[in-house]
C-alpha positions in Angstrom: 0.0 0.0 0.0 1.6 3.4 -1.0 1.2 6.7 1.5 1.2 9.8 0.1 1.1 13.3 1.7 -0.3 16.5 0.7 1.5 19.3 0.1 0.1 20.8 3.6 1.3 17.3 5.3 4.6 17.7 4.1 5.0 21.6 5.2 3.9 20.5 8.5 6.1 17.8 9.1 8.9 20.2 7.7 8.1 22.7 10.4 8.2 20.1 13.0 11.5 18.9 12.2 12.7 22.8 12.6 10.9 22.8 15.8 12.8 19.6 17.1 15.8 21.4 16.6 15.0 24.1 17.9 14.0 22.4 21.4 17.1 20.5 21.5 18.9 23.9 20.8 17.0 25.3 24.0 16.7 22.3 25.8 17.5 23.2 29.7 21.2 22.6 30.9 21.6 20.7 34.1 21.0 22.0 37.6 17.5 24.1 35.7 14.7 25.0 37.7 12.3 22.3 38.7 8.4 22.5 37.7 6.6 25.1 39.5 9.6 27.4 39.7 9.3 31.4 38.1 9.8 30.2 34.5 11.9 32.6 32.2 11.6 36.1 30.9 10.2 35.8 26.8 13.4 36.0 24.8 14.8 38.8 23.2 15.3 38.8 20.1 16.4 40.9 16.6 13.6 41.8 14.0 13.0 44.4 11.3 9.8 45.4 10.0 9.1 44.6 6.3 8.7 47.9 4.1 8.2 48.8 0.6 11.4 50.9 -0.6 13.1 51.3 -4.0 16.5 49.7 -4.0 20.0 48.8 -6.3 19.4 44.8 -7.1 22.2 43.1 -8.5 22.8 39.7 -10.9 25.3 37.3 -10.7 26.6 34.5 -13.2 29.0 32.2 -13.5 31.1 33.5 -16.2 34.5 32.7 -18.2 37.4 35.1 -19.5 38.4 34.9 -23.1 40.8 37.2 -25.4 39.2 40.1 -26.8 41.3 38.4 -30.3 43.0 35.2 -31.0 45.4 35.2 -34.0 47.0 32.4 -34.9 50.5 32.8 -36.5 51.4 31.0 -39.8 53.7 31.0 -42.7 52.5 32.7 -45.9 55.5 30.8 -48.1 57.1 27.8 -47.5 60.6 27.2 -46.3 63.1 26.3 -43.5 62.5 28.0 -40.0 65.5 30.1 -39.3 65.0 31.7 -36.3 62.5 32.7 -33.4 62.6 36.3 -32.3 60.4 35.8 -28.6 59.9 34.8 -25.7 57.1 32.1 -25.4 54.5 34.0 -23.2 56.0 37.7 -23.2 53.9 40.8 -24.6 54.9 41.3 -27.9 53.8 44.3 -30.0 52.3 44.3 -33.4 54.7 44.6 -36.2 57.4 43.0 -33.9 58.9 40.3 -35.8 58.2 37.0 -34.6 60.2 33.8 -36.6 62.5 34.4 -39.8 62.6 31.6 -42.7 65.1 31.3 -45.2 64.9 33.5 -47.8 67.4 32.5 -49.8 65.1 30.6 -52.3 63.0 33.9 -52.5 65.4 36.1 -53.0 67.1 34.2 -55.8 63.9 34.0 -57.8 63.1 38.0 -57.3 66.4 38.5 -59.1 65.7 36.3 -61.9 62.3 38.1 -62.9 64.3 41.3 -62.3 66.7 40.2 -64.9 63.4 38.7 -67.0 62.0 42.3 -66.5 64.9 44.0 -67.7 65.0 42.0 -71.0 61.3 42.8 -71.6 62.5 46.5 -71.3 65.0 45.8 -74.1 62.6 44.4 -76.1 60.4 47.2 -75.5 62.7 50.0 -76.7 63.6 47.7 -79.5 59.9 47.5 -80.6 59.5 51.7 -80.0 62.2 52.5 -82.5 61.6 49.8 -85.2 57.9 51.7 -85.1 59.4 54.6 -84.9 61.2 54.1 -88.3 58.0 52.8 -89.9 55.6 54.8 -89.5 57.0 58.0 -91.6 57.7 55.3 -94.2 54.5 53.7 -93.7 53.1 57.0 -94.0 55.0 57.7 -97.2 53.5 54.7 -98.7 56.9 53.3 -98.9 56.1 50.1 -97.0 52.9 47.9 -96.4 50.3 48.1 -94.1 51.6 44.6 -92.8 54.6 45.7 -91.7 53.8 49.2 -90.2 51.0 46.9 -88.2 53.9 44.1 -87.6 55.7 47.1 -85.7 52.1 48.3 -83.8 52.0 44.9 -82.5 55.3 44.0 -81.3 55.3 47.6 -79.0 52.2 46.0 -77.5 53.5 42.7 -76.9 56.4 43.8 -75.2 54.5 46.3 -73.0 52.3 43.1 -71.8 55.9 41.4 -71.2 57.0 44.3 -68.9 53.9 44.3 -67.1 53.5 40.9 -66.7 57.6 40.9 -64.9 56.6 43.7 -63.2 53.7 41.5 -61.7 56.1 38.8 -61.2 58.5 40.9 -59.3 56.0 42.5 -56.8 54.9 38.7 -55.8 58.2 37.6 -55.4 59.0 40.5 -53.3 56.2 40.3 -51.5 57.4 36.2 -51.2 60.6 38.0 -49.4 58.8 39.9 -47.2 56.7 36.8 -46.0 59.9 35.2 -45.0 59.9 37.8 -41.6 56.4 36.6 -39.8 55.4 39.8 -37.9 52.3 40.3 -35.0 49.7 41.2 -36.5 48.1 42.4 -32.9 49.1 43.1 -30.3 49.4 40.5 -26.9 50.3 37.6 -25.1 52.5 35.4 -27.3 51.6 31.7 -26.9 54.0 28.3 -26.7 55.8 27.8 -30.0 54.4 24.8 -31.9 57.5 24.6 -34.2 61.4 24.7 -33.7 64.4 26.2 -35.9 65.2 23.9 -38.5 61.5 22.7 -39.1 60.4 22.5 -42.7 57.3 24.7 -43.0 55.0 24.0 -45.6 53.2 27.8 -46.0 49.9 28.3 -44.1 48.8 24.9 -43.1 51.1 24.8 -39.9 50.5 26.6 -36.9 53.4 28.6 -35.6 52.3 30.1 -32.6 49.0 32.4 -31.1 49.1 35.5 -29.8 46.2 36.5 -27.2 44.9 40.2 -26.8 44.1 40.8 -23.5 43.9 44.2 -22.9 41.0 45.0 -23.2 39.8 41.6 -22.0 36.5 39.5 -22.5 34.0 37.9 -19.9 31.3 35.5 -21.3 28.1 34.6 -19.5 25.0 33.3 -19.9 21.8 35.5 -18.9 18.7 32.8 -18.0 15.6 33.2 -20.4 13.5 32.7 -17.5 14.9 35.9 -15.9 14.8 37.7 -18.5 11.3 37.2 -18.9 10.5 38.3 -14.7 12.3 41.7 -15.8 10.3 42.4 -18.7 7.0 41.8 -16.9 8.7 43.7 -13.6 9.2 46.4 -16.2 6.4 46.5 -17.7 4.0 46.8 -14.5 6.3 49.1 -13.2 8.7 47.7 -10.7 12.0 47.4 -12.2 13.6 50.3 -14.1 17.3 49.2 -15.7 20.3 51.4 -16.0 19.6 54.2 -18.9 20.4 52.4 -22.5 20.5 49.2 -20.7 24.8 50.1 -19.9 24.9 48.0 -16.8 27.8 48.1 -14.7 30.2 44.5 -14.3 32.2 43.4 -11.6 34.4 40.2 -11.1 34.9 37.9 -8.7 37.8 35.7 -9.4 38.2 32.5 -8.1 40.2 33.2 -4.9 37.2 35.1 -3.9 38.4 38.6 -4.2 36.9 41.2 -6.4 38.8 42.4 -9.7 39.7 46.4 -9.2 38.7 47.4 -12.7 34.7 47.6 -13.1 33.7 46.7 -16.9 30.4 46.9 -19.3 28.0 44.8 -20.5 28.9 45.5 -24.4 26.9 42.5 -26.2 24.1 40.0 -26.2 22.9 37.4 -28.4 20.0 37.4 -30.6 18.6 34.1 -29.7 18.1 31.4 -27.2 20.5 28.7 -26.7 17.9 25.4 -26.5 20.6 23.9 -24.5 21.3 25.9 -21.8 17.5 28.4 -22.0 20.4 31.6 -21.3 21.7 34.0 -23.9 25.3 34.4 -24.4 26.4 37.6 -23.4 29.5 39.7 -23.4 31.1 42.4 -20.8 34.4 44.3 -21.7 37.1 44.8 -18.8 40.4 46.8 -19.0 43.4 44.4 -17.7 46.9 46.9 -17.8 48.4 44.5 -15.7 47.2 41.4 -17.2 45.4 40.0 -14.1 42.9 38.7 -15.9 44.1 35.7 -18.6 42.0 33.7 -20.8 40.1 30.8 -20.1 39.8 31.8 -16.1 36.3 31.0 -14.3 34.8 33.6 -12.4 31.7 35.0 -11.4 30.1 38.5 -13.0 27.7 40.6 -10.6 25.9 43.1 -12.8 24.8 46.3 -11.4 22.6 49.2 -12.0 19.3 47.8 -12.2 16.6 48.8 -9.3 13.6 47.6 -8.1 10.5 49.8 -7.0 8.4 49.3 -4.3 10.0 46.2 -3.5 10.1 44.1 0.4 13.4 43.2 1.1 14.9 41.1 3.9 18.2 41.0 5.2 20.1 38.0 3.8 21.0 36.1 7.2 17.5 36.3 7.8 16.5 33.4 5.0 16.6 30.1 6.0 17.1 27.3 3.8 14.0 24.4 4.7 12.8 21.2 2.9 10.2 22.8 1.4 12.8 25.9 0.2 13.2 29.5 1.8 11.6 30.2 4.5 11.4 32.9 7.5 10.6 33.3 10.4 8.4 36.3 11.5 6.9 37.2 14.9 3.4 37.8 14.9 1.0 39.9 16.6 0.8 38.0 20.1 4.6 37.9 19.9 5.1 34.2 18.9 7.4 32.8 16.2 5.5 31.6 13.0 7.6 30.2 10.2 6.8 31.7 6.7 7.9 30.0 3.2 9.3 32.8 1.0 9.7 33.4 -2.9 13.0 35.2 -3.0 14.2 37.4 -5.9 17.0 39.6 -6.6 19.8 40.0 -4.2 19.7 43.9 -3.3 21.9 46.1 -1.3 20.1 47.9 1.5 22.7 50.3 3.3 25.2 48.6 4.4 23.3 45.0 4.3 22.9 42.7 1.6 19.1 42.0 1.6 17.3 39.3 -0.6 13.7 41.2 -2.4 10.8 39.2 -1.6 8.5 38.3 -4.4 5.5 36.7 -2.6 5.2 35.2 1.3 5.3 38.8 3.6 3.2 41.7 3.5 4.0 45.3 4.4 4.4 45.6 8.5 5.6 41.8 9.0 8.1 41.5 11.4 10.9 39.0 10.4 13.6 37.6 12.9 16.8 38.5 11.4 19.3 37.2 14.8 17.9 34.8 17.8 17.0 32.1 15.8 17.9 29.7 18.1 16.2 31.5 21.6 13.0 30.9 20.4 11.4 27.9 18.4 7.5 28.1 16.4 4.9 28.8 18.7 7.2 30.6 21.3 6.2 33.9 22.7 9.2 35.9 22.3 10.6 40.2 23.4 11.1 41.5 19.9 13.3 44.2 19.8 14.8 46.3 16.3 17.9 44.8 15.0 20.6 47.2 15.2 21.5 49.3 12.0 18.7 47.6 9.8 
């Protein structure tokens, strides 16, 4: 036979396992008064009164740092690696040169189509003074029409000949110049995949990558689901985001401390991922000092959102139940009284860090926020205003 419980069964017997703790948290120490004796003062404990009030919220993702650019460094022309120019991992600049191939093989053929290109010229002022001499003549009548086109022709052919070494001549220098393999940005040079001596075989080895840094990229994922709450907070008037949507970034790296530089949210996806329900989005940080490196984990913590007329709580004051977040308020005879929550946002009230409430408390509720374990459900209590709240 299979038991099941209701949803108001399994609250109950939620709240009666917090209550059990609670009792054994203030059970009486030995050498207590006996029955019948004066029995304790209520006691005293820390609440604040839930209000409406506009306050900063904030968002936070797991996030990843990438390069603003990735190059990867290969060989335009083919040939024997000379020599590397870098350190693996220093800043390089771009323009700086990074390996050097022979160029022997490159240079030799730019001064044979130099030579080739001379000789064209040759037989290009050849060809401009034999038409020279026949045009009076041809003009005279003297010679045919063959021969004065004959000469036409042969100054065109050997203006296509220049031009075509000339062509010649700017690839093979241009073959030269590919034998000094420059940055083309500027960054963090990578390990080298090839040593001096290697034969290179043009662009289909990879030499080495450089990584830009500076300014650095942080990747997240914003939830769909969230994205639709703001909308409809929006639109019914309780949330207002930053003006143009610029939100403000922070980092928290992995060690736990927060990353001085504050960055911008600079791009979001069109679409959905179906995988993950978030869309990827982008913030831009400075990094002088190359702090920040790519592939790092971290978390992001958006700012400069608000929410209007919202109920906050402080944070300590949420508990974490079988059921989910609950609180526990005092009521009007004074007695403890758990309360399941929805929670929010996180906001920043003061000087507290403060969940917003989005349904379980009302306006004038008084929620314990320290003394959770003086007083269990049911318990009259001395409710007194939590210091600096």
């Amino acid at each position: 036979m299979r038991l099941s419980l209701s949803h108001q069964s399994v609250l109950q017997l939620s709240l009666l396992s917090i209550s059990m703790i609670l009792v054994a948290c203030n059970k009486a120490p030995q050498g207590a008064a006996p029955a019948g004796m004066p029995q304790m003062p209520p006691a005293e404990v820390a609440v604040v009164t839930v209000k409406t009030q506009n306050v900063p919220v904030l968002f936070e993702y797991s996030a990843q740092v990438a390069a603003s650019k990735d190059s990867e460094i290969r060989a335009r022309v083919s040939g024997i690696l000379l020599k590397r120019h870098f350190q693996e991992g220093q800043a390089v600049q771009a323009g700086q040169a990074l390996f050097s191939l022979d160029a022997a093989p490159y240079e030799a053929a730019l001064a044979t189509l130099e030579a080739q290109l001379s000789s064209a010229q040759a037989r290009l002022a050849q060809a401009d003074r034999n038409l020279a001499r026949v045009k009076p003549l041809f003009e005279q009548k003297v010679v045919p029409q063959k021969d004065y086109d004959d000469a036409i022709s042969a100054v065109q052919i050997a203006q296509a000949e220049v031009k075509t070494a000339q062509a010649q001549i700017k690839q093979a220098r241009l073959n030269v110049s590919y034998t000094q393999i420059t940055a083309p940005v500027s960054g963090l040079v990578g390990r080298t995949q090839k040593n001096e001596g290697t034969y290179i075989s043009g662009s289909d080895i990879l030499l080495t990558t450089i990584s830009q840094v500076n300014p650095i990229y942080v990747y997240f994922g914003l939830p769909d689901i969230q994205q639709q709450k703001i909308n409809s907070l929006t639109a019914a008037g309780l949330y207002q985001a930053p003006q143009h949507n610029q939100y403000q970034a922070k980092l928290k790296l992995a060690d736990g401390s927060v990353y001085a530089n504050t960055g911008q949210v600079t791009f979001s996806d069109v679409g959905v991922n179906p995988s993950t329900g978030t869309t990827e989005t982008r913030a831009e940080f400075t990094n002088p000092q190359q702090q920040l490196r790519s592939g790092q984990f971290a978390r992001i913590v958006l700012e400069g959102g608000q929410r209007l007329n919202a109920l906050t709580v402080p944070q300590r004051a949420v508990i974490e139940g079988p059921m989910g977040k609950m609180v526990m308020i005092v009521n009007k005879e004074n007695k403890i009284e758990p309360r399941p929550v929805k929670v929010g946002e996180w906001a920043t009230v003061g000087k507290t860090q403060a969940w917003v409430i989005d349904s379980g408390l009302q306006t004038g509720e008084r929620v314990l926020v320290d003394g959770l374990f003086k007083a269990m459900p049911g318990t009259v209590v001395k409710p007194v205003a939590a210091a600096g709240e």
